[in-house]
N, C-alpha and C positions, 0 to 999 in steps of 0.2 A: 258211679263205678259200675263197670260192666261184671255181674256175678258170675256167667258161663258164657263160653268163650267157645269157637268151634277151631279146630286147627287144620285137620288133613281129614278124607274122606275120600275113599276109592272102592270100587264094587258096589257090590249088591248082597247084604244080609242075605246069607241062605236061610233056609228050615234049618231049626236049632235043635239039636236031640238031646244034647251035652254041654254044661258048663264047665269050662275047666279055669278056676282061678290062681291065676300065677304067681301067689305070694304066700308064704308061710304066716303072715303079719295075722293072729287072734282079733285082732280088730276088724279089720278087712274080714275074715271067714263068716263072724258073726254077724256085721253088718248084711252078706250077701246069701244069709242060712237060705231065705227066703227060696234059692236059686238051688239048692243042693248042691252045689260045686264041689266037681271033684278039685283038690288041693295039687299042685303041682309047683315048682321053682325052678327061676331061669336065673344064674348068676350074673351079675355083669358089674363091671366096674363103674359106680355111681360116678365117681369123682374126678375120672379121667373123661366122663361122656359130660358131665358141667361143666370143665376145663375151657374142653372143645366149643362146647357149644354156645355158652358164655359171650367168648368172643366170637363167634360168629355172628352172632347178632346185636353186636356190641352198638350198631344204631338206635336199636331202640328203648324205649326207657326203661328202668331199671327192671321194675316189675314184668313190664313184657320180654323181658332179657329172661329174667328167671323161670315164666311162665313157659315161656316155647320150649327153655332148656328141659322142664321138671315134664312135658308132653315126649321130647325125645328119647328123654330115661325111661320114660313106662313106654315106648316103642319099640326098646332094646332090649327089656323085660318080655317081651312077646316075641321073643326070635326064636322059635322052638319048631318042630313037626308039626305039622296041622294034619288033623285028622279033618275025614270029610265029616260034615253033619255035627261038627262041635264050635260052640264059641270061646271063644279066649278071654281073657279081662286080665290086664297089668295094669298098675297105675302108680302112683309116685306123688309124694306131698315132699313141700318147700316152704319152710318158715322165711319171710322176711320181714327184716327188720332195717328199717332206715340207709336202703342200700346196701345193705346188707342180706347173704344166704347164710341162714343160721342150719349147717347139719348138726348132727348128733355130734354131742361134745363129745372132747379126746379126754378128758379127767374131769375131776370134781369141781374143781377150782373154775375150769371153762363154763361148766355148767350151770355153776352160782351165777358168775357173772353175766351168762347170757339170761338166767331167769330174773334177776332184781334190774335188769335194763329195762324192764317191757311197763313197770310200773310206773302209772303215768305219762305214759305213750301208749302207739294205737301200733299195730303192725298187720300185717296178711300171711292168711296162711292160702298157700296153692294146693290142690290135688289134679294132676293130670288122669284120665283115663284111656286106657287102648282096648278098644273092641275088636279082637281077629278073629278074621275064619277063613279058608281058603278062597281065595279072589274077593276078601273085603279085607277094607283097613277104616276104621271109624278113630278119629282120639280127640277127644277135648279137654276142657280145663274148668277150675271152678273156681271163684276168689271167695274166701271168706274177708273180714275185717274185724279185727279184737282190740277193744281199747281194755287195760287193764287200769283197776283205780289206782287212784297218788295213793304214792307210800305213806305208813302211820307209822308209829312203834309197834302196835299191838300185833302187828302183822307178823312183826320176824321169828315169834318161835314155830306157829304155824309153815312160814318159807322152809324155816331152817328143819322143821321135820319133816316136808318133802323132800326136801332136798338131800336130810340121811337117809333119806328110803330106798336112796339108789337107782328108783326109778326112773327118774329122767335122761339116765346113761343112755338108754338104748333108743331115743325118742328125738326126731328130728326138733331144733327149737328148743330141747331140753325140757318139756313136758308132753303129756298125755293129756288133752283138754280135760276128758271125761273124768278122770283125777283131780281137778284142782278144785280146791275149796272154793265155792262160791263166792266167799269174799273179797277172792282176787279181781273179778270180771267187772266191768263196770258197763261194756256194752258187746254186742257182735250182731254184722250186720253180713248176711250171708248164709249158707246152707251149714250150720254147725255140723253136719257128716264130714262136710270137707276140710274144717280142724280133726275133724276125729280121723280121716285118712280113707272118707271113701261118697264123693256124693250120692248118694242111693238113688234117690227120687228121680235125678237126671240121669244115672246110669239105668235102672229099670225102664225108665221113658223112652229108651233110643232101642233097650233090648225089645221092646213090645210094639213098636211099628216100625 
């Protein structure tokens, strides 16, 4: 499998004065302190631009369906004023699961079920990123892979007290990697940033040449 993936690319990186990162997501902030970004938010309708985009590239395989789509969402996350002498960064994660886009569940019940799926199977998680500035557009992708171990018994009050915790509500896939007990994982093979919702290593490396 191919881990990072290049999508679109136009202009020429200016001199960068300003970061400005376009998502309110704690995760994302912290990952990119290193950068002192300023925090800004661009609203846009997640789910009518996957609709869209879904099918339009309905040729190709599943994964690459989802990936170009999860690249277009963090491109429409970037539609704001560009200041001169600043860079932008949006970016967008995609749980898949066997053909399936796991977003953020709609209740608790979705929830469960989309987290006791993953045990004993392997799925992918995407992170799209968009680098703007005025006369540039950079945006790529990054694949992780996570196999979670076969289910036990001993496992469910562990699941079941993540899962009162509420926190998977707001979490595409219906977790937060960096949350889950250890004992769920059984492998991942990829930039674990990009379960957590930001590949670092490869966004720093494109900001610095």
């Amino acid at each position: 499998m191919k881990y990072i993936v290049d999508y679109e690319k136009a202009g020429t990186k200016p001199a960068v004065e300003k970061v400005v990162l376009l998502s309110t997501s704690p995760r994302r902030r912290q990952l990119l302190e290193f950068l002192k970004p300023e925090i800004k938010a661009v609203e846009v309708d997640e789910r009518v631009i996957e609709e869209r985009f879904m099918e339009l590239f309905v040729k190709d395989d599943f994964l690459t369906r989802a990936a170009k789509t999860c690249c277009e969402i963090s491109k429409a996350k970037s539609d704001c004023d560009l200041e001169e002498g600043t860079l932008y960064i949006s970016a967008d994660t995609i749980v898949v699961f066997e053909n399936q886009v796991y977003n953020k569940p709609v209740d608790e019940a979705e929830a469960r079920a989309m987290f006791l799926s993953y045990f004993g199977k392997k799925h992918e998680v995407v992170t799209s990123v968009c680098l703007r500035a005025k006369d540039y557009l950079e945006v790529f992708y990054t694949i992780a892979e996570i196999e979670f171990v076969d289910w036990y018994p001993d496992l469910r009050e562990v699941v079941d007290n993540y899962l009162d915790s509420g926190s998977p509500m707001d979490k595409a896939g219906a977790y937060g990697f960096q949350e889950l007990d250890p004992r769920f994982i059984k492998h991942v093979a990829g930039d674990v940033h990009t379960i957590i919702g930001l590949p670092v290593s490869e966004t720093s490396r494109r900001i610095a040449t």
